[in-house]
N, C-alpha and C positions, 0 to 999 in steps of 0.2 A: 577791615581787620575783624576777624570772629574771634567773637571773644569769650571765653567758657572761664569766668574769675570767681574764685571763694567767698564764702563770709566773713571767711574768720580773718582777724584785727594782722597787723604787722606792717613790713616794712615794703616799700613799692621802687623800680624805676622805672620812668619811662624814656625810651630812645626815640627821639625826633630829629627829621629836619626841619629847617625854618631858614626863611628870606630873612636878608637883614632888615632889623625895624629898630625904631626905639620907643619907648613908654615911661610915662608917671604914675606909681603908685599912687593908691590912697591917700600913702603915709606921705607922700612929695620926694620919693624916692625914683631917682632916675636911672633908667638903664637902658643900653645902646646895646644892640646886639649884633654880630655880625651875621653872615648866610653860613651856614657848614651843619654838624650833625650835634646833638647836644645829649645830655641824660640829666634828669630830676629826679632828685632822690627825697621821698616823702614818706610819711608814716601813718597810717590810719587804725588808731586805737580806739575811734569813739563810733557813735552808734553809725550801721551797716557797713563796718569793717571794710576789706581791699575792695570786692565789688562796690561799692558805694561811692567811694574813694574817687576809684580812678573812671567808675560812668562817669561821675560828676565833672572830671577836668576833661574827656572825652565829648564833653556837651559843648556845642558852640554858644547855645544862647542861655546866657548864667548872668548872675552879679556877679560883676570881678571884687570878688574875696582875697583870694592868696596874690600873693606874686604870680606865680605859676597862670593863674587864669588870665593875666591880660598877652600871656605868650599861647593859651591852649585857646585863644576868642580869635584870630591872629589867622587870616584866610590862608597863611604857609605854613601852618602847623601842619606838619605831617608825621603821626604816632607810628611806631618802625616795630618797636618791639616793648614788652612789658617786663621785668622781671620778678617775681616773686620773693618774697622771707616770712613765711604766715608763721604767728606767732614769734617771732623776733623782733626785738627794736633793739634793730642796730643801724636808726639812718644816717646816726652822725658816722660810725666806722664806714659806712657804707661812703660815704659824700667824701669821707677822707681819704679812702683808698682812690677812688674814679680820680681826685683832686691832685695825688701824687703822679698820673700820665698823661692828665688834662688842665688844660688852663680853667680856672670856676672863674663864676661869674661873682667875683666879691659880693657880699650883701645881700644877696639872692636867696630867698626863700631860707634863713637859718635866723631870722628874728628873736626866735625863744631860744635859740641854743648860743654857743660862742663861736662856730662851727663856720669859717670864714665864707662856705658859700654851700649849697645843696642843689647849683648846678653849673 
């Protein structure tokens, strides 16, 4: 995947597929995942903005930080498509509309928000 991504701060998805697995967060938070195609809707307003962002979930060898990283560490991650909001934070509209024609992954990556899931 070539990748040509901005600095600037906003909101991100990414389109994967992925083999079914399941994982424990940090937090002891479990999630079973099935095989099929998915999107993660995330937001990078702090320092090195979208590029930053999303090298970082694109790296295989990281600490697993977010939710997201122990699905992007994950030998069947496969990144399909990125989509852009530079300068927008709209990840919760964002996770809620994908949410209304997709089934989300309850609990998933929406910790700081009320946002039932962000992927």
């Amino acid at each position: 995947m070539v990748l040509d991504l901005p600095e600037e701060k906003g909101t991100y998805c990414i389109v994967f597929r992925l083999n079914s697995f399941s994982f424990t967060t940090r937090g002891r938070k479990r999630f079973s995942l099935k095989e099929g195609l998915y999107v993660y809707v995330g937001s990078a307003f702090g320092t090195g903005g979208l590029r930053g962002r999303i090298l970082r979930h694109l790296k295989k060898d990281k600490p697993k930080h977010w939710h997201f990283d122990f699905i992007t560490t994950h030998p069947s991650f496969e990144p399909l498509e990125i989509w852009l909001f530079e300068e927008q934070k709209v990840e919760c509209k964002v996770a809620s509309l994908i949410g209304e024609t997709a089934e989300p992954v309850n609990g998933f990556g929406s910790t700081d928000c009320s946002c039932p899931s962000h992927l």
